[in-house]
C-alpha positions in Angstrom: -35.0 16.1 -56.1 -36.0 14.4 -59.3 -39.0 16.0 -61.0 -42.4 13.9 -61.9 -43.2 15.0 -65.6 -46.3 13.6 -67.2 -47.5 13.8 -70.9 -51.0 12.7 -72.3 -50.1 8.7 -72.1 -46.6 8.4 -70.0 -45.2 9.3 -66.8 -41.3 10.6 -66.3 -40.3 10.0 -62.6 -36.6 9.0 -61.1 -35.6 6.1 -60.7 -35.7 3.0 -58.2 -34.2 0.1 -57.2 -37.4 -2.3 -58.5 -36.5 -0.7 -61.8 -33.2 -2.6 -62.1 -34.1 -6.2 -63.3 -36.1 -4.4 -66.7 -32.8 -2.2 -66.9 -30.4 -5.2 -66.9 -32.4 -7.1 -69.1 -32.6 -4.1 -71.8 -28.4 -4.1 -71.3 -28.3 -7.5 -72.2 -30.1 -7.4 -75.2 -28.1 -7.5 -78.3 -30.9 -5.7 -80.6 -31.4 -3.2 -78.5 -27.8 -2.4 -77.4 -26.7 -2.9 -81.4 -26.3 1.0 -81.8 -25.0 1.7 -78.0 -22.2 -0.4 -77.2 -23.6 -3.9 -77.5 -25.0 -6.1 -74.5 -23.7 -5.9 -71.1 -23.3 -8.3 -68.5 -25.5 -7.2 -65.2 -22.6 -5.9 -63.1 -21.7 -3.5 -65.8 -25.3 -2.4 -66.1 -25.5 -2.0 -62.6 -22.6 0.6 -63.2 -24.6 2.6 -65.7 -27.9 2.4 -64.3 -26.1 3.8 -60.7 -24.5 6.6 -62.9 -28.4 7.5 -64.0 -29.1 8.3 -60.4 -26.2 9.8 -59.9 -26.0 12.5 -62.5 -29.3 13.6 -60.9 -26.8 15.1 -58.3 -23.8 16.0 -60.3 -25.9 17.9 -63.0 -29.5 18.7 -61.5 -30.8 16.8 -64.8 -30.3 13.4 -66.2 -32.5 10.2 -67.2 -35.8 9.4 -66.0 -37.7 6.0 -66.1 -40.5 6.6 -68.4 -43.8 5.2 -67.4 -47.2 4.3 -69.3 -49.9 6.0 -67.9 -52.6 3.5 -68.4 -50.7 0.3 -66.5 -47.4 1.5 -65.2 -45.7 -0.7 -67.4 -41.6 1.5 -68.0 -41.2 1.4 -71.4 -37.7 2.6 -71.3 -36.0 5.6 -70.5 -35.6 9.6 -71.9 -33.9 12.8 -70.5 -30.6 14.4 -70.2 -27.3 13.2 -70.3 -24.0 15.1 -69.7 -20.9 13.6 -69.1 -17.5 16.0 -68.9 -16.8 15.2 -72.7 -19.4 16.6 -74.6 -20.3 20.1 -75.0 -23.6 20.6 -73.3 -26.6 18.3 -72.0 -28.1 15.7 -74.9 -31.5 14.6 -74.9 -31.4 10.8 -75.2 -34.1 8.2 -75.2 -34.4 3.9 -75.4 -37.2 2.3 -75.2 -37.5 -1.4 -73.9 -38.5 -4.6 -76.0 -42.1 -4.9 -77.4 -42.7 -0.6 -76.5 -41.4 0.7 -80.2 -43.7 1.8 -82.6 -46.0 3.7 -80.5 -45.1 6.8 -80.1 -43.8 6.6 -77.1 -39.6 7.8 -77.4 -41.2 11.0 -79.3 -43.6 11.9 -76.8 -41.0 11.2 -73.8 -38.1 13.9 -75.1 -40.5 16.1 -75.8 -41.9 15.9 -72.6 -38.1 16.3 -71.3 -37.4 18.9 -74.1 -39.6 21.0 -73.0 -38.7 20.7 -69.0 -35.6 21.1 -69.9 -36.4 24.7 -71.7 -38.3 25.5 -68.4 -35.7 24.8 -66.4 -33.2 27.2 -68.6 -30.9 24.9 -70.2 -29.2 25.5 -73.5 -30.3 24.4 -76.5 -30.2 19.9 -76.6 -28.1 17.9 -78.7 -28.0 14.2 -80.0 -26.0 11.9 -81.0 -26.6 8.7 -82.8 -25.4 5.7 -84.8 -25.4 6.5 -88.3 -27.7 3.3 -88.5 -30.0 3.7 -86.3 -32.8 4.8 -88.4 -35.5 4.7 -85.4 -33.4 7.7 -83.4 -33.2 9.7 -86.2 -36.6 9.6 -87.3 -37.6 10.4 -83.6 -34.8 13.4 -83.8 -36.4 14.4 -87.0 -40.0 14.5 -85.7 -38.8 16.6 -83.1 -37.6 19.3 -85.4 -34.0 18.8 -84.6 -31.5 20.3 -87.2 -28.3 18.2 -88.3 -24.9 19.0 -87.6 -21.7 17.5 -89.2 -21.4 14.2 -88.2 -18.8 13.4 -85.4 -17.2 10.8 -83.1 -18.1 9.6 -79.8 -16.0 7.4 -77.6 -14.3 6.6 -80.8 -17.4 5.7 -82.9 -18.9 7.5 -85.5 -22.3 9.4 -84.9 -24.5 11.7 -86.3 -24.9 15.0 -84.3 -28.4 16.6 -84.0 -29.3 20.3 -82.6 -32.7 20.4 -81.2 -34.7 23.6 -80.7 -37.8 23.5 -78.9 -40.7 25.1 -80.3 -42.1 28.1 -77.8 
């Protein structure tokens, strides 16, 4: 039920089991957890890498793995997330240790952007650390628009409205 979506140098597929260990390991990682709640121990990634799979079925959209094309290395994750307390679905993406600077976060939610106008959905949103300089550059080169900044699970964040170009 989960779509394959490929751009010119990555792959977007659902998940799998085998995908856990690079999961848990970017969970544990204090840089790369600094703007998302910190690192986690494995049981409570577990928890949130299950959840991935199973908004698939809640929402008929969610995360995917995201793949390079040219070794099949996943160099993180990008899609949809949508739990009951925000508005509508946000476009999200991570990337894992040693894949930043290449491109790759921009060309995987654009690649889910524009599924994600395919498929009808509303507009996107994102939210983001007001620190995290990376995301909002990314959200910028997409063409997304700002909103007031907000809260999230208590935190503050800045709020992005993303419009994909036709």
């Amino acid at each position: 039920m989960i779509p394959v979506l490929e751009s010119e140098r990555l792959v977007l597929r659902g998940w799998r089991k085998d995908d856990f260990p690079a999961y848990a390991a970017f969970r544990a990682d204090p840089e790369r957890t600094r703007y998302i709640g910190g690192p986690q121990a494995e049981w409570n990634a577990w928890t949130r890498f299950t959840s991935m799979i199973g908004e698939w079925a809640l929402n008929g959209y969610g995360l995917f793995a995201v793949d390079r094309k040219e070794d099949g290395a996943t160099v993180g994750f990008a899609g949809l997330w949508h739990p009951p307390y925000i508005d509508g679905p946000e476009l999200a993406w991570s990337l894992y240790a040693g894949f930043e600077g290449k491109g790759y976060a921009l060309e995987a939610a654009r690649c889910a952007q524009v599924w994600a106008r395919e498929k009808g959905l509303p507009p996107l949103i994102s939210f983001m650390h007001p620190e995290n300089l990376p995301s909002q550059a990314v959200a910028n080169r997409l063409g997304a628009t700002p909103l007031p900044p907000t809260t999230l699970r208590g935190e503050p964040r800045l709020c992005f409205r993303h419009v994909v170009p036709v």
